[in-house]
C-alpha positions as CSV (number, residue, x, y, z in Angstrom):
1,X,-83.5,60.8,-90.2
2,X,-82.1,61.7,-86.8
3,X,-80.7,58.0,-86.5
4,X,-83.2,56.3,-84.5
5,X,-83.5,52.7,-85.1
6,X,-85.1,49.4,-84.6
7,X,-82.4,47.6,-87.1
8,X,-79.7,49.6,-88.5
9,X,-81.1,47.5,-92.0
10,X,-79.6,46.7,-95.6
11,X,-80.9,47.8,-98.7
12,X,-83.6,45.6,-100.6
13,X,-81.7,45.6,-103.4
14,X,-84.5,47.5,-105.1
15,X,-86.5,44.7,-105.1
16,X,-89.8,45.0,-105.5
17,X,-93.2,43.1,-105.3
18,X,-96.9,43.7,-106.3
19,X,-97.9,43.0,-102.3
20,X,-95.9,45.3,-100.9
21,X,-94.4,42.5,-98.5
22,X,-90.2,42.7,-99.3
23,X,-90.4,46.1,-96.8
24,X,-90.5,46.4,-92.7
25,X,-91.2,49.7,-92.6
26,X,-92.8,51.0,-96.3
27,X,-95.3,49.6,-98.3
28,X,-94.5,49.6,-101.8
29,X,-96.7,48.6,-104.8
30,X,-97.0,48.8,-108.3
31,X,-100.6,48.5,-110.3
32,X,-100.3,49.1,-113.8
33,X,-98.8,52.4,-114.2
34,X,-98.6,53.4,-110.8
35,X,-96.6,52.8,-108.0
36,X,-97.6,53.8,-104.5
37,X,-94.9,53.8,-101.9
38,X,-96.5,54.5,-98.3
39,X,-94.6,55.1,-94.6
40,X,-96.1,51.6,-93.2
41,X,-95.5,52.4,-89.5
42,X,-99.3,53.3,-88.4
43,X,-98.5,52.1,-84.6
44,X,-95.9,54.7,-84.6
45,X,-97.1,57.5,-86.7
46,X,-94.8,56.4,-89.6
47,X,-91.7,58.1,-87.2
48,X,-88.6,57.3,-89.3
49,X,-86.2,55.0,-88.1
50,X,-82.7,54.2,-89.8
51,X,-84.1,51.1,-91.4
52,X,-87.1,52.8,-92.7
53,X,-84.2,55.6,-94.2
54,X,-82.5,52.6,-95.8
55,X,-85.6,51.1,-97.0
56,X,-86.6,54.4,-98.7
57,X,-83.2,54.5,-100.8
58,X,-83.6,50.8,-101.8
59,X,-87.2,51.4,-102.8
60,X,-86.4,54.3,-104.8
61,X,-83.5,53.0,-106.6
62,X,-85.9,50.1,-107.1
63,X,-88.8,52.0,-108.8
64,X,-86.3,54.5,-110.1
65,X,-85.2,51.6,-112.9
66,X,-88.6,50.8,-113.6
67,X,-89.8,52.3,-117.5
68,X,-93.8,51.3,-116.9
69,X,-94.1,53.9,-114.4
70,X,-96.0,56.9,-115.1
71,X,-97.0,58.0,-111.6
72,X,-95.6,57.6,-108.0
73,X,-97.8,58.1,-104.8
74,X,-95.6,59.0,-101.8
75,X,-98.3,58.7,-98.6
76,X,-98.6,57.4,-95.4
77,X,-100.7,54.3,-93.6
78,X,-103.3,54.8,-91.1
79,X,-104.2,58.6,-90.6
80,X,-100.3,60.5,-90.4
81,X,-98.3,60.9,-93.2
82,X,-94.7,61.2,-91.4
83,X,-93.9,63.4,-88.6
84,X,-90.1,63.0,-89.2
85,X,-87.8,60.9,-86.7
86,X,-89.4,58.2,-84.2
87,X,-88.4,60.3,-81.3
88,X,-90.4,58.0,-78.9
89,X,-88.2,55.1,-79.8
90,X,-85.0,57.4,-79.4
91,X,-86.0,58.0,-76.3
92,X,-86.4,54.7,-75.2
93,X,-82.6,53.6,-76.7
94,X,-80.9,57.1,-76.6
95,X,-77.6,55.1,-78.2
96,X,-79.8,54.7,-81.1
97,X,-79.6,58.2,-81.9
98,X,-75.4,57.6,-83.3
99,X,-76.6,54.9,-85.6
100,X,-77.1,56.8,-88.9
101,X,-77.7,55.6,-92.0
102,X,-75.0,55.5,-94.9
103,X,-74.7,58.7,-96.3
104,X,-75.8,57.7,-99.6
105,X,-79.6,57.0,-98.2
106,X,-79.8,60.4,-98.0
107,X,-80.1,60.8,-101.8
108,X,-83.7,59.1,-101.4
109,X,-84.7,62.6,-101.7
110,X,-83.0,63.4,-105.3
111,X,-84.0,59.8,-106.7
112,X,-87.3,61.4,-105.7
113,X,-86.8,64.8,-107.1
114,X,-85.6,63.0,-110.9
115,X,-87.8,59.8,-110.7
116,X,-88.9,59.5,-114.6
117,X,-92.3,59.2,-113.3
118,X,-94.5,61.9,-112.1
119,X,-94.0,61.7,-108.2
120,X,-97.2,62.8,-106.0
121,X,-96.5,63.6,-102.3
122,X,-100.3,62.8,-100.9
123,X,-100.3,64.0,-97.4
124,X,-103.2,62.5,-95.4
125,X,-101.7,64.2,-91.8
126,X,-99.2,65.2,-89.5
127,X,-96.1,66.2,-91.9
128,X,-93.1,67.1,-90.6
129,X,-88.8,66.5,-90.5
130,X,-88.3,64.1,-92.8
131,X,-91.3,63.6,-93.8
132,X,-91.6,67.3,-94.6
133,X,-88.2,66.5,-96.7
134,X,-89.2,63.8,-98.6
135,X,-92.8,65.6,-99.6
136,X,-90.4,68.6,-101.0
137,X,-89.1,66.7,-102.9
138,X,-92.2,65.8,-105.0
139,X,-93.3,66.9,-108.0
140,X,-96.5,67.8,-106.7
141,X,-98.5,67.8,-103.4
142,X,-101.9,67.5,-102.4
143,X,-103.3,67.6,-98.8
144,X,-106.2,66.4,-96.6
145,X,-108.1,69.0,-95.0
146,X,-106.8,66.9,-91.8
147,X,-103.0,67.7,-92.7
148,X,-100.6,69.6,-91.0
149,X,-97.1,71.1,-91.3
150,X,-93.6,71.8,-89.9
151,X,-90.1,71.5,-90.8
152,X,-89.4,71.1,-87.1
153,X,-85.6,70.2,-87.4
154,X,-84.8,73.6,-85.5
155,X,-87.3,72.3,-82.6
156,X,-84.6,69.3,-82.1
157,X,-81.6,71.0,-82.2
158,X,-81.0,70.1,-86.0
159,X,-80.0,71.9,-89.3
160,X,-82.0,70.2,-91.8
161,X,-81.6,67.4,-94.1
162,X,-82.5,65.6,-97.5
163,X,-82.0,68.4,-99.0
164,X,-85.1,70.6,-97.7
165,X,-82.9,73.8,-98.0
166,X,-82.4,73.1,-101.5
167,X,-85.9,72.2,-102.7
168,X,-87.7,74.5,-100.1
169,X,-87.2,78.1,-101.6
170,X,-87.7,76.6,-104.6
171,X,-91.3,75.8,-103.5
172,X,-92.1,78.5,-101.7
173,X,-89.7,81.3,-102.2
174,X,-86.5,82.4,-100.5
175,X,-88.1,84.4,-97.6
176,X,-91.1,82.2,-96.4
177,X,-87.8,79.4,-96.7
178,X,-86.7,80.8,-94.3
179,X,-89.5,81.8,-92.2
180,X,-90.4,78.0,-92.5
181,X,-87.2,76.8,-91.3
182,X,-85.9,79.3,-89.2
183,X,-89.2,79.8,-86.8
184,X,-91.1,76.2,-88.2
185,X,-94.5,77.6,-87.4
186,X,-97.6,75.0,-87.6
187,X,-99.4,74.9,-90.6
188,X,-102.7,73.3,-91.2
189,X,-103.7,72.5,-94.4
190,X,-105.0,75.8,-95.9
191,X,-102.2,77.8,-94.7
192,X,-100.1,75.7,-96.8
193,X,-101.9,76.1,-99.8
194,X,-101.7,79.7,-99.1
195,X,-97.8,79.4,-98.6
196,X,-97.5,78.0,-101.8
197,X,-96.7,74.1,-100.0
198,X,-99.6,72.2,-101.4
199,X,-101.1,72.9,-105.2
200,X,-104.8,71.6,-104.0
201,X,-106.8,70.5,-100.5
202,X,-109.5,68.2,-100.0
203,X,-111.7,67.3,-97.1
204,X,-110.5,64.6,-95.7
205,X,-113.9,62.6,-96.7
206,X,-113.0,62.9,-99.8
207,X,-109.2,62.9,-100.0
208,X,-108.7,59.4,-101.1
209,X,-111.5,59.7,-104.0
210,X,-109.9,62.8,-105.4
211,X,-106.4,61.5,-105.5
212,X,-107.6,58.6,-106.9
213,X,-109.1,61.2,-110.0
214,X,-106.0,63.3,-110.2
215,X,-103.5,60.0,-110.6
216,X,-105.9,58.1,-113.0
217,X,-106.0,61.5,-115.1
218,X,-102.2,61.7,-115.1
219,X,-101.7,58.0,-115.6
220,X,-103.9,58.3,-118.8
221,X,-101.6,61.1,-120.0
222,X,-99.1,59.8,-123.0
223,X,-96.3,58.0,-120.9
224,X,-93.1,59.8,-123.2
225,X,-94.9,63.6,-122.8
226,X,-94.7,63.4,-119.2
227,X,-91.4,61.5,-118.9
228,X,-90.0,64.3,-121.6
229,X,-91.8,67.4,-119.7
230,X,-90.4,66.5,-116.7
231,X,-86.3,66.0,-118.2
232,X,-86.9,69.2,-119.4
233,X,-88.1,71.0,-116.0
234,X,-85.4,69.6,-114.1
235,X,-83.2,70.8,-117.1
236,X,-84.4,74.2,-116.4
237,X,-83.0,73.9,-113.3
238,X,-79.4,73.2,-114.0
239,X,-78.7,74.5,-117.6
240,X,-78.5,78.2,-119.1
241,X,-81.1,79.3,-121.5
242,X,-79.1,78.3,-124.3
243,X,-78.1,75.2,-123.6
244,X,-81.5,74.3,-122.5
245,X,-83.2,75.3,-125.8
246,X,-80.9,72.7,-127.6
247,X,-81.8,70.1,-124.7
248,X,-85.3,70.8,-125.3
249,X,-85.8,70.9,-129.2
250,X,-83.1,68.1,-129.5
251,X,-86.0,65.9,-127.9
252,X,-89.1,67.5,-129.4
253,X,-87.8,67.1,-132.8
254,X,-86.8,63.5,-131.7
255,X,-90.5,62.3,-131.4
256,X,-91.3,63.6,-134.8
257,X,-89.1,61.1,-136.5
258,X,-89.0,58.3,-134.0
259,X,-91.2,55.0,-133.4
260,X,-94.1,57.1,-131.6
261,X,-94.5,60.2,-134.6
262,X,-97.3,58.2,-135.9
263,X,-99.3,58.2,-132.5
264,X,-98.2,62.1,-131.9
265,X,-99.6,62.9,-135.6
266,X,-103.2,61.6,-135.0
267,X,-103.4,62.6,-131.2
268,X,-102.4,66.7,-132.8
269,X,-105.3,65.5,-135.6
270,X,-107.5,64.6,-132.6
271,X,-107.1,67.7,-130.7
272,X,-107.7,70.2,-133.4
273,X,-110.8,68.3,-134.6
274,X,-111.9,68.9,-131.2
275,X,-110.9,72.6,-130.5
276,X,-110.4,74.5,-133.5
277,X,-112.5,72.3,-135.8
278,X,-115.4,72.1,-133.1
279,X,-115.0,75.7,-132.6
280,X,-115.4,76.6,-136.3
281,X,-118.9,74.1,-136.3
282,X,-120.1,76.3,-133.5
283,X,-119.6,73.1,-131.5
């Protein structure tokens, strides 16, 4: 977010609507219990400008207060996903450059890292800057075969932001961190799979049809399991062992005696009918 800008923006309040229309710049929608928030700047690549910065924090903060979300989509219109900063339209209105956002639209990318929902980072191309930040901050990401990768912030003179020196090494490890942000080398899609970027790549025929499995499969998952599995991994992060032992059982034991112990009790019935129980039949 390098400060280029069409409209130096306000937030939306976190307003949000099934059609997507309350953005300029982002296309946000909710269908049951998924969301799909997608760079909607296809004449442009999806470059970032300072509204579309602002937009992302209103959006987030939007879907962030939502409790019928199970999954969020972050991907891009048309064929990129985001290549980080619109430099074309800094060029054409170099002032542009000194209108940053406020500084709090730069926690986009930790509303994104502790969403309750499972976030998805789906990158269908060019990846990059911001772009490359926000995707970090995903709990998973999944590539096209027609993807591609740089932090590029060193290739414009700039340190870094949203928090990609935070979240990176924790992706990838300390050293190819730094590898990645000290020399940004192009990655296609395989490469980052091998770097530990992306969990899974499809061809690009079949990207859309294989995300579509992977969030329907997560969306079916029991909404409290996933909502509590991800508290406790961000826990991990932040807490000693100790202290994170009491986080954890305090909430395990909590779904044994609260409104939802009846559902837990017959899906554990369920399961070992079907695994140990089949098992034992020579099923």
């Amino acid at each position: 977010m390098s400060g280029t800008s069409q409209s130096s923006g306000t937030s939306n309040e976190g307003g949000l609507s099934q059609s997507g229309g309350a953005w300029n710049t982002l296309d946000v929608r909710v269908d049951g219990r998924v969301g799909w928030l997608r760079f909607n700047r296809p004449e442009q690549r999806n470059g970032v400008t300072t509204e579309m910065a602002v937009e992302m924090y209103g959006a987030l903060t939007g879907l962030a207060a939502r409790d019928d979300l199970v999954v969020l989509v972050l991907t891009g219109a048309g064929s990129t996903f985001c290549p980080g900063a619109d430099l074309r339209s800094a060029r054409a209105d170099p002032d542009a450059v000194r209108t940053l956002p406020a500084a709090e639209t730069y926690h986009s990318a930790r509303l994104l890292r502790e969403l309750p929902a499972v976030t998805i980072a789906a990158v269908n191309g060019a990846c990059a800057g911001a772009g490359f930040a926000w995707a970090a901050a995903c709990d998973l990401r999944v590539a096209s075969s027609a993807a591609r990768f740089a932090t590029a912030f060193v290739n414009i003179g700039l340190p870094g932001e949203l928090g990609l020196a935070w979240t990176l090494p924790r992706i990838v490890g300390a050293e190819r961190a730094r590898e990645l942000m000290f020399l940004s080398p192009k990655l296609d899609a395989e490469q980052a799979r091998e770097y530990g970027l992306v969990s899974r790549v499809w061809p690009a025929e079949r990207f859309h049809a294989e995300l579509g499995a992977l969030v329907d499969g997560l969306a079916a998952r029991r909404p409290e399991a996933l909502r509590l599995m991800k508290q406790s991994l961000l826990d991990g992060e932040r807490l000693g062992f100790g202290d994170y032992l009491t986080a954890e059982t305090t909430r395990y034991l909590a779904l044994f005696t609260g409104a939802g112990a009846s559902e837990i009790a017959a899906g554990l019935a369920g399961a070992w009918a079907r695994t140990v129980g089949g098992h034992a039949h020579g099923r």
